[in-house]
LORORO-382907 format. One record per atom (N, C-alpha, C): residue in three letters; x, y, z. Coordinates in steps of 0.1 Angstrom, whole numbers, plus 5000, padded with zeros to 4 digits. Example, Ala and Ser with C-alpha at 12.3 -4.5 7.8 and 13.67 -1.06 7.14 Angstrom:
BEGIN
ALA513249435078 ALA512349555078 ALA513249675078 SER512849785071 SER513749895071 SER512950005079 
// end
This chain:
BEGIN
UNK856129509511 UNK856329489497 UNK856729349494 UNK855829299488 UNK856029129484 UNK856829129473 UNK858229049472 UNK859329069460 UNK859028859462 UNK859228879447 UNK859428719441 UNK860728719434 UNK861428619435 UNK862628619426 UNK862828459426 UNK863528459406 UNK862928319405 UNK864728319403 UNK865028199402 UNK866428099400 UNK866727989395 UNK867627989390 UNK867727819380 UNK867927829368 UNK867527919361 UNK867527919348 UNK868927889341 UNK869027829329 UNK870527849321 UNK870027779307 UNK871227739302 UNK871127659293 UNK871227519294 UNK870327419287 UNK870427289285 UNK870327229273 UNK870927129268 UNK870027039259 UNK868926979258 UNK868526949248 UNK866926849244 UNK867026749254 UNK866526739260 UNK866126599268 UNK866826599284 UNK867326789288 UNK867526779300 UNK866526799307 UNK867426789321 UNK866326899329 UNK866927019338 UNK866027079344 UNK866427219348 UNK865227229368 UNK866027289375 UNK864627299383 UNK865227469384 UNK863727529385 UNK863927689386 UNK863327699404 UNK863727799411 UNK863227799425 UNK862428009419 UNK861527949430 UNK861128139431 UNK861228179446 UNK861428239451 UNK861728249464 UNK860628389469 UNK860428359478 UNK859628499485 UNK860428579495 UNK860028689497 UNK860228759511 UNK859528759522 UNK858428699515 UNK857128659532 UNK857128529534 UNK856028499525 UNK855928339527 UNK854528309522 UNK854428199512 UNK853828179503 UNK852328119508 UNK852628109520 UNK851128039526 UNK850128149523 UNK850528239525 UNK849428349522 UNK848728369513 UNK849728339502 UNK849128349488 UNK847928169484 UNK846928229480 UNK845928149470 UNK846228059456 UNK847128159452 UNK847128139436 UNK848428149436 UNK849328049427 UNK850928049427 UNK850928019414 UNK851928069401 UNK852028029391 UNK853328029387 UNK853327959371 UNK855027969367 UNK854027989354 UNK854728119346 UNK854528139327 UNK856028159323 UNK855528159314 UNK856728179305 UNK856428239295 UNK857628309284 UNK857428399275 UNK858628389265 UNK857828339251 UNK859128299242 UNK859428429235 UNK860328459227 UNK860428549217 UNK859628559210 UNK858728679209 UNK857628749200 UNK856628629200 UNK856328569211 UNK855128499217 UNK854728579227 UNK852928569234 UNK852628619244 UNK853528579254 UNK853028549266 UNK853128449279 UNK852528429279 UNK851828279288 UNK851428209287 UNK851728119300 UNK850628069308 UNK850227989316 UNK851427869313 UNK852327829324 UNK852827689328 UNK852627589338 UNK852027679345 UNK851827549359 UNK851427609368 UNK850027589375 UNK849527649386 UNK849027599398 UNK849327679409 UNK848327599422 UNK847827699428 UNK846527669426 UNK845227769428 UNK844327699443 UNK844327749450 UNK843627659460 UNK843627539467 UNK845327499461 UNK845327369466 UNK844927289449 UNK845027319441 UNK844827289431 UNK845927279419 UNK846427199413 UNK847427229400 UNK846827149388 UNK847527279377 UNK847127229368 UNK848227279358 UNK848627209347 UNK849427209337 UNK849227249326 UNK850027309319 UNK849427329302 UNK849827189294 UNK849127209284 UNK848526999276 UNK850627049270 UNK851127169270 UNK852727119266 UNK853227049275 UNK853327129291 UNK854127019296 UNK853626929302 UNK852526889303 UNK852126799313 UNK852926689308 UNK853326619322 UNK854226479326 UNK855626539324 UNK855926629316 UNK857426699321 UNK857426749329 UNK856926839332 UNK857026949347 UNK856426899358 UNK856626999369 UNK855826939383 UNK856327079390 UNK855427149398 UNK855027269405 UNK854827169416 UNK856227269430 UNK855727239438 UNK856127339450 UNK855627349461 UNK855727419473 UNK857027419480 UNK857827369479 UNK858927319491 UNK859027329504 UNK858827499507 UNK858527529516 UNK857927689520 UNK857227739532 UNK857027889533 UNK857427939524 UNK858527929518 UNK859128069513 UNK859528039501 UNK859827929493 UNK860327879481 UNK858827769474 UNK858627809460 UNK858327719450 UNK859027699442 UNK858827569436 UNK859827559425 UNK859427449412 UNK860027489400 UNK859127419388 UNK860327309386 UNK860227179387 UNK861127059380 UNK860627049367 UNK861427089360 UNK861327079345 UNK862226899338 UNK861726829331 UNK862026749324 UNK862326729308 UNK862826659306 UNK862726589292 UNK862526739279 UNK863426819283 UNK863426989278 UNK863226989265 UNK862627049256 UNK862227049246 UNK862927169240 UNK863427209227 UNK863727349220 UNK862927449223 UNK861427409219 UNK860227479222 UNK860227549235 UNK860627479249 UNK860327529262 UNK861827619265 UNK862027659251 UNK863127809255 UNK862227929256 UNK861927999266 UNK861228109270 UNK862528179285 UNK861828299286 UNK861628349302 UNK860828299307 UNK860828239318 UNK860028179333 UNK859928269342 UNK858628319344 UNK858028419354 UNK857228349366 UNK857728359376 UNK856728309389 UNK855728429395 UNK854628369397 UNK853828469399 UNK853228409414 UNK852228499419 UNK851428499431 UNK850328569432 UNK849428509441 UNK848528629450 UNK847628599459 UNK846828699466 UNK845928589476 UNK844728569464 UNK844228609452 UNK843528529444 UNK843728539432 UNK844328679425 UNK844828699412 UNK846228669411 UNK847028659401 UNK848528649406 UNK848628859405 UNK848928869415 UNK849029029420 UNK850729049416 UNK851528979421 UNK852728959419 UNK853428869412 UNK854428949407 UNK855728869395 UNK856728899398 UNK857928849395 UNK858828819394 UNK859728889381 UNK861028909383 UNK861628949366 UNK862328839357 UNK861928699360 UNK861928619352 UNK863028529349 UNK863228449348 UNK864728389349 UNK865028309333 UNK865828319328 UNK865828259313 UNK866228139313 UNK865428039299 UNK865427919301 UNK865927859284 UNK867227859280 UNK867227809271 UNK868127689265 UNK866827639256 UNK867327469252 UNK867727479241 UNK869127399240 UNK869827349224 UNK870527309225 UNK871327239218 UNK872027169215 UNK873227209207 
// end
């Protein structure tokens, strides 16, 4: 049974930063597809940062704030920058060997001042 659990989340102001970790119980080499979405109040989710094959890619919000990265086997993790009001959601880490097959229960992310 593959469990994700993500961490980091809290409160910040405009213009912090935050790093969230997602951690596994296996180990992430396995997985193809690794993602981070997010979900604001009475917004879908939505795509934040992915690495698909050795691949990443960003949504046109955060690109040059954020950065997805591997750390190691068993931990990814999203460096969030320069926080915006807007980038208050839940943050979901996802996975899989090609779909994200696996989630996480999301860790809360909220910015104000």
């Amino acid at each position: 049974q593959v469990q994700l659990v993500e961490s980091g989340g809290g409160l910040v102001q405009p213009g912090g930063s935050l790093r969230l970790s997602c951690a596994t119980s296996g180990s992430f080499l396995k997985f193809n597809s690794i993602g981070w979405f997010r979900q604001a109040p009475e917004n879908e989710r939505e795509l934040v940062a992915s690495l698909v094959f050795g691949h990443t890619t960003y949504a046109d919000s955060v690109k040059g704030r954020f950065h997805l990265s591997r750390d190691n086997e068993n931990t990814v993790t999203l460096q969030m920058n320069s926080l915006k009001t807007e980038d208050t959601a839940v943050y979901y880490c996802a996975a899989g060997r090609y779909e994200m097959d696996y989630w996480g229960r999301g860790t809360l992310v909220t910015v104000s001042s």
